[in-house]
N, C-alpha and C positions, 0 to 999 in steps of 0.2 A: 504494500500500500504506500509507503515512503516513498518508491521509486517511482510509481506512478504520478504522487504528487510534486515530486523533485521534474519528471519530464512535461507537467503538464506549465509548471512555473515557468520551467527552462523554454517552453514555446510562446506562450504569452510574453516572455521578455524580451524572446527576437522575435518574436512578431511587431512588438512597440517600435524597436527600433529599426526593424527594416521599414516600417508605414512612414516614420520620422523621418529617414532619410528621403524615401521617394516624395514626399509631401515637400518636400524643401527642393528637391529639384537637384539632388549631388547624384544621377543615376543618367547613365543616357536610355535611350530607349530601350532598345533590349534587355539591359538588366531591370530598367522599369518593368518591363513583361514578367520575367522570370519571376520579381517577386513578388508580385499582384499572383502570380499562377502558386509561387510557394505558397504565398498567406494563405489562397483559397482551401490550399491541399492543408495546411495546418488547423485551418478553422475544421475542415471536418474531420480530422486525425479527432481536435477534442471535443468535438460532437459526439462523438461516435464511444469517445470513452465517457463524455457524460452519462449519453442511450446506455453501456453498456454498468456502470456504477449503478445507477437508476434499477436495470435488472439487475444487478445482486440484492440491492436494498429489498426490491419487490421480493425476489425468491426467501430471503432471511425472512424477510416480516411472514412472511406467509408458512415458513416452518415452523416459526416460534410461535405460532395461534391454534 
């Protein structure tokens, strides 16, 4: 669970700072792309682990009743 929370930090912090940079304009185009398509691929990396947190909570709560 630690490591899960340590990688979802560690994406939310380059995520801040890749958005930071391309918002200011230090990116030429292409790497503009690259990281709009990372961010995209990051946002649902921790969607997909929230979805998946969410079912364990569901399956626990439901064993314990």
């Amino acid at each position: 669970m630690k490591f899960v929370l340590v990688l979802f930090s560690t994406f939310i912090f380059i995520a801040m700072l890749m958005n930071n940079s391309r918002k200011r304009g230090m990116l030429n185009e292409d790497a503009n792309k690259a990281v709009t398509g990372l961010a995209t691929a990051m946002r649902y990396f921790l969607y997909g682990l929230l979805a998946v947190g969410a079912a364990v909570c569901a399956v626990l709560i439901y064993q314990g009743s």
